[in-house]
N, C-alpha and C positions, 0 to 999 in steps of 0.2 A: 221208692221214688222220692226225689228230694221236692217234689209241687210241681211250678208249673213255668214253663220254659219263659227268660227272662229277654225282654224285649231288646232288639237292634235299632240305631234310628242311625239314619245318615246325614251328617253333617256336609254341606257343599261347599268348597274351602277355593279359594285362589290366594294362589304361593305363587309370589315372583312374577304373579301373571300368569299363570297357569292354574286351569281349571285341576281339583284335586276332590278326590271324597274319602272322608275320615269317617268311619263305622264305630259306632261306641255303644258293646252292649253293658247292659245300667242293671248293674248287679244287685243294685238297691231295693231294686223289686223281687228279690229273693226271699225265700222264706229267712226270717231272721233280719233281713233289711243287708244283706252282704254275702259275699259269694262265700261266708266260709258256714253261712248255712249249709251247702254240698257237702261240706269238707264236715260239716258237724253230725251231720244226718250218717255219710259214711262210717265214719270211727265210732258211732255208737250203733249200728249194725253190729262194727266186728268187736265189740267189745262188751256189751249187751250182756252174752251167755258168762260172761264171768263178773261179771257185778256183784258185791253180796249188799243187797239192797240194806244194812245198817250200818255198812261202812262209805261206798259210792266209791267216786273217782275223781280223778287233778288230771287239770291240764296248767300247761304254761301256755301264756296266753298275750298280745299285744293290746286284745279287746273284742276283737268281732266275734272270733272263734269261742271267747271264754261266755260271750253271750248268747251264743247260737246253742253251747253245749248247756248252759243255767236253763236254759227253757226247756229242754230236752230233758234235763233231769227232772224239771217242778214235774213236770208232764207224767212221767215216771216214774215220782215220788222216792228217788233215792238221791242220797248227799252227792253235791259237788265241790271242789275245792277249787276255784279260777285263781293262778298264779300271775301276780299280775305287777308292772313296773310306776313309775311318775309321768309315762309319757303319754297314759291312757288318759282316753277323754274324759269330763265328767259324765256327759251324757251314758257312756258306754258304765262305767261306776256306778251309777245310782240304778241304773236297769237291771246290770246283773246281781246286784244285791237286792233290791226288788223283788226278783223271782228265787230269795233265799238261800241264793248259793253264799256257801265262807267265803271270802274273798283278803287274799295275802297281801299285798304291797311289797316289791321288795327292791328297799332303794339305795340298796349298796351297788357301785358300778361296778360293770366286769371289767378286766385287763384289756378288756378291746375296746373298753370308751362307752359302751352300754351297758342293758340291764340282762340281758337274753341267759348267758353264761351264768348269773345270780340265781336267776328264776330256776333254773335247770335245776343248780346243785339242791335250791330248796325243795325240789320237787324230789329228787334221790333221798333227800333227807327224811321226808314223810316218809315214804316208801320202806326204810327201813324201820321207821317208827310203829307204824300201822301195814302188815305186811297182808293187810287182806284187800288192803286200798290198789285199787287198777287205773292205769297209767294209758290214757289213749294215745299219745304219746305221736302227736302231728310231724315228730322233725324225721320218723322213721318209718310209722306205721303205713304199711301199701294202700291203706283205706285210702289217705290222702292223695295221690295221683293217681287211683282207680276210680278216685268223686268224677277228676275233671276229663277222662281218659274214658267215661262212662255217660255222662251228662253233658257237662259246658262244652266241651269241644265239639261233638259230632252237632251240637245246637247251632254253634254258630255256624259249622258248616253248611246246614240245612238251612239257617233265616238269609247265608249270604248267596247263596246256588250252587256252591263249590266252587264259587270266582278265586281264579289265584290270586293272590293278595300275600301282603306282607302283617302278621298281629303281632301284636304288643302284650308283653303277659311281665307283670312285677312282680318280682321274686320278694319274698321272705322266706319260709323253708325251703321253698324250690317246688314245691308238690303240684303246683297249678301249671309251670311250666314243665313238667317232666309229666304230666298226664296230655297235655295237649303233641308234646312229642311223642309219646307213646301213641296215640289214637292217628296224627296227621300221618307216622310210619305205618301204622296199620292197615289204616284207610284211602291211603295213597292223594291225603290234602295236598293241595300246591300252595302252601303255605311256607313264606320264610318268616320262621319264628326268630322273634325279638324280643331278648332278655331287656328288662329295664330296671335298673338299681338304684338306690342311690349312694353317692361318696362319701367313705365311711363303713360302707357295709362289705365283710366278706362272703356274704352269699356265694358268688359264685367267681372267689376267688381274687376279688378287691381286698385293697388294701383298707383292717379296719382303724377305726377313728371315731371317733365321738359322733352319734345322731340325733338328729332332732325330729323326726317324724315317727309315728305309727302305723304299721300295717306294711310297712315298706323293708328291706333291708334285711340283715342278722350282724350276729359280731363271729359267727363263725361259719366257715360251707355249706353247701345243703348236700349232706349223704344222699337225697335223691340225685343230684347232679356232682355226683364226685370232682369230675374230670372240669367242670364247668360249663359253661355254653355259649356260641358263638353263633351271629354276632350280639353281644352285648353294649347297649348304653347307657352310660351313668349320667344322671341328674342331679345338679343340688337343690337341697331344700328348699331355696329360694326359688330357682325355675318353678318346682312341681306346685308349691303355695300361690306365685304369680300365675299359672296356668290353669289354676282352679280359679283365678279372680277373671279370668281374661276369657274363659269358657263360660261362664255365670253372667259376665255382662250383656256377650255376644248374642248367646244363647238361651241363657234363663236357664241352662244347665246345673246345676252345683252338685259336684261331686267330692268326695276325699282328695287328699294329699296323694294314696298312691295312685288315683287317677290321677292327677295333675301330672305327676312325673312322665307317666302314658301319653298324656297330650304333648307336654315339652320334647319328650324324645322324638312323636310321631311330628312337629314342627320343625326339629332340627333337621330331622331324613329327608321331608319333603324338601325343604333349602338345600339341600347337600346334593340330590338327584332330580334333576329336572324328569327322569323317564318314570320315576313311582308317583303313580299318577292314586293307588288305591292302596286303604291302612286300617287295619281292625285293634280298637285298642278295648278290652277287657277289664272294662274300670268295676274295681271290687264292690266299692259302696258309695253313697251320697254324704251330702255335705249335714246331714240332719246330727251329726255327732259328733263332729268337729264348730259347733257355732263361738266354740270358747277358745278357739289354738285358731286354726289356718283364717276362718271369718268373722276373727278379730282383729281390729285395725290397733287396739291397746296389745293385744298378744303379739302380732309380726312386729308393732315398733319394738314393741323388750326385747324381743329376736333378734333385732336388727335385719327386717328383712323388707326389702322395701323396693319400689317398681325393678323389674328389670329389660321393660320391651321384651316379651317372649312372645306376642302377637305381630312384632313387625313386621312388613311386609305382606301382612295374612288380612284378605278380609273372604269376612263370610257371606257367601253368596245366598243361599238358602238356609239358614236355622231352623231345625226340627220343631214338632209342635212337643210342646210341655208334656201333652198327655200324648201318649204314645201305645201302640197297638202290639201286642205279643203274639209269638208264631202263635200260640192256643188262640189267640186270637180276642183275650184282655184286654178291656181298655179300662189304666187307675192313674191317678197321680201317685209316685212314686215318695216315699221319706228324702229329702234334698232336694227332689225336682219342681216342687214350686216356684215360681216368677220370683226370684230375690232382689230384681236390680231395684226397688227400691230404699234397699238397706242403708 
């Protein structure tokens, strides 16, 4: 079991004039502080029995993942090796080195404008260096869409009633969204699953490009979604960063970037369809590790990133309380969910 089921809170929205409710469960309060706790907990289940505890294990990593797997290792007192880019946070950097894991950097770009395709090859390259070293290996292993296919999906089903609804799931390997299709097929959800990318990333079949965020996107497919997935919306950088600032004010929310992309996309839909009246977006983690990129006003200006009215038309009717109650029926403050507005 990955802990303890991660709380839902409903936001009460009016768009255009119209009464809307936005579901946003806050993956922050996961074990690890990010939904890739799940995804960490799983891939060291099925990779555990082949360990040799004086060699350990590498992953390539954007940051959540590589921190969720460093604790898992301290834990279990065998090496890790987190393979990791320039786009990681600090906070996410000093943590997993903290808990003594090696930690690479690799800041040569791929052909596709990012670091993903770098990380990879260095990761092949250990591999043949140290060939006792095992490879949990997120962009393929079934562990990763059997976490969310096993866990997060059938949770959210159960905290919303099995209300049809439309969710929001952000892609980077694809694993989070190919377990929640796996499970809503299985289980007969009346859910229309909504890929969310952002411009720049070939996940699931965009054209790639240079990116600026972490935890969101890839520079190449996700072999869980071959074919890709429809319907997908893409976001730029700048929407998902403005809708972390514009959720944080409103709300006292604060979550990551690929949450913000989740809110911008679930704000476009509701403008675009007067009849989707209900939307679950699956925001990974809080804003507790990004305080030096997205909720920095010195960091978006070097960006060049700066208002773009993605709250237009939208006020909020009801804002969730801070502290929030989980199906087990927890009540904590969350790592990003404390009152920031007065930053």
């Amino acid at each position: 079991m990955h802990g303890l089921p991660t709380p839902v809170v409903a936001v009460r929205l009016q768009v255009d004039g119209i009464p809307r409710t936005l579901w946003l469960k806050l993956e922050a309060y996961n074990l690890y502080g990010s939904i890739k706790g799940r995804t960490a907990v799983a891939l060291w289940q099925d990779v555990a029995p082949r360990v040799d505890r004086h060699v350990g294990f590498i992953e390539s990593s954007s940051g959540n993942l590589g921190l969720a797997l460093a604790a898992i290792a301290a834990a279990h007192q065998v090496p890790f090796t987190a393979v990791v880019d320039p786009h990681i946070s600090g906070f996410l950097l000093r943590r997993i080195r903290a808990l003594g894991a090696r930690v690479v950097s690799v800041d040569i770009p791929d052909s596709a404008g990012g670091y993903l395709l770098s990380r990879l090859a260095y990761v092949g390259d250990q591999l043949e260096r140290e060939p006792g070293m095992v490879w949990t290996n997120q962009y393929r292993n079934p562990a990763n869409p059997g976490a969310h296919a096993r866990w997060t999906a059938p949770e959210l089903h159960q905290q919303t009633a099995g209300a049809p609804m439309s969710v929001l799931v952000a892609v980077s390997t694809g694993g989070t969204l190919a377990g929640f299709r796996n499970y809503a097929a299985a289980a007969g959800a009346e859910w229309e699953l909504v890929g969310v990318d952002v411009t720049g990333s070939a996940a699931l079949g965009g054209v790639p490009g240079k990116r600026l965020l972490a935890g969101i996107g890839a520079s190449r497919a996700s072999t869980f979604l071959p074919d890709g997935h429809r319907p997908t919306v893409y976001v730029t950088a700048e929407e998902a960063v403005n809708a972390c600032l514009w959720l944080d004010e409103r709300t006292g929310l604060a979550v990551g970037p690929s949450s913000g992309a989740l809110v911008a996309a679930a704000l476009r839909l509701f403008h675009a369809d007067p009849e989707r009246t209900t939307m679950a977006c699956l925001c990974p983690d809080g804003s507790d590790r990004y305080g030096d990129t997205v909720y920095s006003r010195g960091w978006r200006h070097g960006q060049g990133i700066f208002e773009t009215g993605v709250g237009r038309g939208v006020e909020v009717l009801a804002p969730p309380p801070v502290r929030t109650i989980s199906a087990a029926g927890a009540t904590a403050a969350a790592p990003g969910f404390a009152d920031r507005r007065g930053r």
